[in-house]
Backbone as numpy.savetxt, mean C-alpha at the origin, in Angstrom:
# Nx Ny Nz CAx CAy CAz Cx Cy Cz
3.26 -14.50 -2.50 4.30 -14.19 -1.53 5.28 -15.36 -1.49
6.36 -15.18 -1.72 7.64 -15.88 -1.44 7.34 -16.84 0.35
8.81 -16.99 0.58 8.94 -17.28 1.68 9.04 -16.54 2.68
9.58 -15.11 2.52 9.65 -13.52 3.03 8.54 -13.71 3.83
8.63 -13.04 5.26 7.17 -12.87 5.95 6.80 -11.58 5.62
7.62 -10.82 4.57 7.29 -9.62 4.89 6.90 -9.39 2.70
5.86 -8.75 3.01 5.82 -8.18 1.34 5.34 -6.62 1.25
5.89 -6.14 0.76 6.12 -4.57 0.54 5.48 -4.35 -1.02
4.04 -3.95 -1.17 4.01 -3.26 -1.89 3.76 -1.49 -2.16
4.22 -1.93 -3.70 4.71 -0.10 -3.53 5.16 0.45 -5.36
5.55 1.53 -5.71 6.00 1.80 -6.47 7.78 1.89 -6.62
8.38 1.13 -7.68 9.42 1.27 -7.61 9.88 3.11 -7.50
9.49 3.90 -8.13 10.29 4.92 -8.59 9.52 6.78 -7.38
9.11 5.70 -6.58 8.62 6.46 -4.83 9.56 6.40 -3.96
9.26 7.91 -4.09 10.61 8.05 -2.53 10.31 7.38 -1.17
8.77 7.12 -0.90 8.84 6.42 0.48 9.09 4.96 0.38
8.80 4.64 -0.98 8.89 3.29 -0.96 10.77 2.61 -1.13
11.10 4.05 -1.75 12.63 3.28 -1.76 12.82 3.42 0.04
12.52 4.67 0.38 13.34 4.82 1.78 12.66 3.49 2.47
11.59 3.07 2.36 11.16 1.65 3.39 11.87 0.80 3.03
12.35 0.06 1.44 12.91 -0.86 0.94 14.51 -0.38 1.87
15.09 0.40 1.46 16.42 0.34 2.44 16.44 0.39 3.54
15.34 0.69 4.36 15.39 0.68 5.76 15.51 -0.84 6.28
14.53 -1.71 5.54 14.71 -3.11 5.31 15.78 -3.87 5.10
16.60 -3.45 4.44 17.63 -3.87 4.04 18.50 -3.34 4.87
18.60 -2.65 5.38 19.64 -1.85 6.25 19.57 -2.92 7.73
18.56 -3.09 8.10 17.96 -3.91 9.44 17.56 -5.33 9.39
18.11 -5.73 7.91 17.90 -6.95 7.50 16.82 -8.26 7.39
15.88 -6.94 7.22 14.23 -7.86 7.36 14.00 -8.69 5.80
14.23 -9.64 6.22 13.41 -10.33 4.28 12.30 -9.58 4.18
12.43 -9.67 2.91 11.22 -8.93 2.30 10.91 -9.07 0.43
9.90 -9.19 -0.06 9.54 -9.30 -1.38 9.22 -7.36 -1.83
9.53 -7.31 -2.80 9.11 -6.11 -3.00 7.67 -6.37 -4.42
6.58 -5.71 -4.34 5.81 -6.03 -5.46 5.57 -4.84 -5.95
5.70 -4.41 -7.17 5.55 -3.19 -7.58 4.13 -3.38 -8.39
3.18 -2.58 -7.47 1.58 -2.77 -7.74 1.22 -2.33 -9.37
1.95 -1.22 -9.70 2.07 -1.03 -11.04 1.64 -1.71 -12.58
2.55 -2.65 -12.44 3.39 -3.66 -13.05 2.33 -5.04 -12.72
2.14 -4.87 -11.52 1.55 -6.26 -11.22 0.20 -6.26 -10.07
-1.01 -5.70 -10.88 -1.83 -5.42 -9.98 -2.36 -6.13 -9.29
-2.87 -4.98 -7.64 -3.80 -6.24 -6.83 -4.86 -6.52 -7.33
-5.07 -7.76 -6.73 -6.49 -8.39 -7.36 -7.63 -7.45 -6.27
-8.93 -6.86 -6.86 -9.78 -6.29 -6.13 -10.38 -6.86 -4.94
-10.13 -8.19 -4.44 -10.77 -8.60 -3.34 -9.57 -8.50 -2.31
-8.13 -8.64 -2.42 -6.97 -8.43 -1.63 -7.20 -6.55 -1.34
-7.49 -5.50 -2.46 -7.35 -4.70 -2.19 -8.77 -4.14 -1.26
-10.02 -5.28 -1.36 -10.84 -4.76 -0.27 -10.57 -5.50 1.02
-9.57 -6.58 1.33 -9.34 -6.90 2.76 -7.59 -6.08 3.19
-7.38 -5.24 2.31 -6.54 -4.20 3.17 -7.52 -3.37 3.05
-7.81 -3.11 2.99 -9.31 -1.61 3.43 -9.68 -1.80 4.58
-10.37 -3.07 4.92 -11.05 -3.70 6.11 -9.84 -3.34 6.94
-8.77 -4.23 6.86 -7.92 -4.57 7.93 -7.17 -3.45 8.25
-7.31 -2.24 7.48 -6.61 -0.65 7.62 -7.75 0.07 8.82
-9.34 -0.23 8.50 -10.49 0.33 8.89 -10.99 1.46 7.95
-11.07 1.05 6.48 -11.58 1.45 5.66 -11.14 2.02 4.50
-11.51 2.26 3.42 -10.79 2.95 2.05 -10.39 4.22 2.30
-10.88 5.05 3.23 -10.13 5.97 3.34 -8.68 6.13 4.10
-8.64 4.94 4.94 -7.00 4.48 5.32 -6.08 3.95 4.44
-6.73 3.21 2.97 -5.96 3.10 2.27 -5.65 3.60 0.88
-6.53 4.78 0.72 -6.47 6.36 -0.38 -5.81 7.25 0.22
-4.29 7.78 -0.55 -4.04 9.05 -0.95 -4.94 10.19 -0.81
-5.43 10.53 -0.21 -6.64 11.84 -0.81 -5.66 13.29 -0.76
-4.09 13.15 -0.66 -3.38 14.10 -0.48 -2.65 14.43 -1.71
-3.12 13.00 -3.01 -2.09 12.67 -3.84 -2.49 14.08 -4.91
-1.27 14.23 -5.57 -2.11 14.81 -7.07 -2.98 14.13 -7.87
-2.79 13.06 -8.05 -3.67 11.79 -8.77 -5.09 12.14 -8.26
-5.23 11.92 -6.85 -6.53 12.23 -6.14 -6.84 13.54 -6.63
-6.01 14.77 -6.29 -6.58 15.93 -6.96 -7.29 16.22 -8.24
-6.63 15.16 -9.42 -6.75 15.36 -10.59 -8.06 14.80 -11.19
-8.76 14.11 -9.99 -9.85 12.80 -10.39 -11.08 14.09 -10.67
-11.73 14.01 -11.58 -12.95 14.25 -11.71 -13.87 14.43 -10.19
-15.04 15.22 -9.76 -15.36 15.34 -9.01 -16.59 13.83 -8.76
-17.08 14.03 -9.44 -17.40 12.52 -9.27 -17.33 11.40 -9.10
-15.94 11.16 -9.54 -15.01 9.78 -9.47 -14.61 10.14 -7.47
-14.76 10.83 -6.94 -13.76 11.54 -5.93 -14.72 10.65 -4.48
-16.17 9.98 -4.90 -17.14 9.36 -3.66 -17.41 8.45 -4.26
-16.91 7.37 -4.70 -16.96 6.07 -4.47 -18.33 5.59 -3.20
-18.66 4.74 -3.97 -20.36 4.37 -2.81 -20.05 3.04 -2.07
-19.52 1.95 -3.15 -19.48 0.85 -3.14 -17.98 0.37 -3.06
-17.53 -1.00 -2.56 -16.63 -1.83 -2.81 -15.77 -1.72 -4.50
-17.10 -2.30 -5.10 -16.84 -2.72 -6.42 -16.01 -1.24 -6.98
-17.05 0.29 -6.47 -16.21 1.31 -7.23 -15.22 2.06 -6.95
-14.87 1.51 -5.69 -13.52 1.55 -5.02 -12.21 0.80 -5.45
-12.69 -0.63 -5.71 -11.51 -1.50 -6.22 -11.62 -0.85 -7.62
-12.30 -0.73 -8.56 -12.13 -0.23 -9.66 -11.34 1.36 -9.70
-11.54 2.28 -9.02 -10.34 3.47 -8.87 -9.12 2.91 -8.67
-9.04 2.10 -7.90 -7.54 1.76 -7.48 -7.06 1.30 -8.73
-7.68 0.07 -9.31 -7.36 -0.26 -10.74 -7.08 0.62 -11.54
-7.46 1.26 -12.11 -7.14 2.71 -12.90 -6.44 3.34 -12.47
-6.37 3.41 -10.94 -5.24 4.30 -10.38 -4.00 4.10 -9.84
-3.43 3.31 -9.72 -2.56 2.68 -8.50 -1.96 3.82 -7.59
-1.66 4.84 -8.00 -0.75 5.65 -7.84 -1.75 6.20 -6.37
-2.90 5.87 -6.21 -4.08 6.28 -5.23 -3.25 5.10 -4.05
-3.43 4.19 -4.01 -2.60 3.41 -2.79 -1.62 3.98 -2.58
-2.24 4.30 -0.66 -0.74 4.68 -0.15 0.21 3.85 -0.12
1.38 4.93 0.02 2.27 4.03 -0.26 3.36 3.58 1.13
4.71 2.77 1.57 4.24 1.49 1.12 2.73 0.72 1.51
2.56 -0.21 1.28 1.97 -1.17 2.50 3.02 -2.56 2.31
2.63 -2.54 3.44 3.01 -3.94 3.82 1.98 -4.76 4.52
2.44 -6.14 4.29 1.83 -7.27 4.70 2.78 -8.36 5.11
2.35 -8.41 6.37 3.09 -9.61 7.22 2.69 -10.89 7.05
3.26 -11.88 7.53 2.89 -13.34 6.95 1.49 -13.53 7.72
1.45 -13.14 8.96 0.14 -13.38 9.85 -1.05 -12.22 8.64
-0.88 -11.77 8.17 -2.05 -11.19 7.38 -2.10 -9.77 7.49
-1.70 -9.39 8.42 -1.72 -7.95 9.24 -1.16 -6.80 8.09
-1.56 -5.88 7.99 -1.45 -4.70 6.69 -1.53 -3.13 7.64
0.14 -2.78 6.66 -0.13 -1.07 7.47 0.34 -0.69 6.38
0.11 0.64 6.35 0.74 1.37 5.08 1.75 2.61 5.57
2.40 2.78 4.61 3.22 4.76 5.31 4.45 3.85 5.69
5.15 4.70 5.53 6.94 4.59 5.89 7.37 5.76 6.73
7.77 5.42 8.26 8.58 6.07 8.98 9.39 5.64 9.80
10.49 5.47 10.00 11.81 4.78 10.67 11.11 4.84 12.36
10.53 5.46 12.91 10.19 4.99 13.85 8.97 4.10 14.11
8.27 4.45 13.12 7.02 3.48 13.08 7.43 1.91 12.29
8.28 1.73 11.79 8.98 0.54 11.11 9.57 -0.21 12.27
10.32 0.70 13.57 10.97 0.28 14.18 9.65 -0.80 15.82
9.38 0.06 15.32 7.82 -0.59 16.36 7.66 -2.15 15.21
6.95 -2.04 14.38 6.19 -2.81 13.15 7.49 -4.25 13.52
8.54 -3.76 13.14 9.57 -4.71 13.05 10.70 -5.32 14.22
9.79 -4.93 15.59 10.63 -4.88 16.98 12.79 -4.55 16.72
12.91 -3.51 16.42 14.03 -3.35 15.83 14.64 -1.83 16.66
């Protein structure tokens, strides 16, 4: 993370993630953008946004096509380890955005009123 208190990851070529990136910009919040893609999380960051969401299912898609497309087996994850490993293979499974504030704090989802709370704005 930059100096930004704010880091946005996300997919560049996502509609929620562009609409959060301009909402940002529109309201003039610094912000880093990381495109998880391109530059993956490391599996122990992606199990303390799990925690700090209240679990992998706050921070899985299970609405995505990606999720649809998974094998039925791949679909119950037991463990940590085979959780961070879907995400790895998957990115496209992290909702999208999240963000992370400089205090540590992690939410995910983009909505102009829920941004407007997040960002006293």
């Amino acid at each position: 993370m930059t100096d930004n208190a704010i880091t946005l990851y996300g997919l560049p070529n996502c509609d929620t993630c562009r609409k959060a990136r301009n909402w940002l910009g529109r309201f003039d919040v610094a912000h880093e953008f990381v495109d998880y893609r391109a530059n993956p999380v490391p599996s122990a960051t992606l199990k303390a946004w799990a925690q700090e969401l209240g679990g992998w299912d706050k921070l899985v898609n299970k609405s995505s096509t990606t999720w649809r497309n998974l094998l039925p087996q791949r679909k119950n994850p037991g463990t940590d380890p085979e959780w961070t490993l879907l995400l790895k293979e998957h990115p496209a499974l992290i909702r999208r955005p999240v963000v992370v504030q400089a205090t540590g704090a992690v939410s995910v989802g983009f909505t102009d009123n829920g941004f407007k709370k997040l960002f006293g704005r």
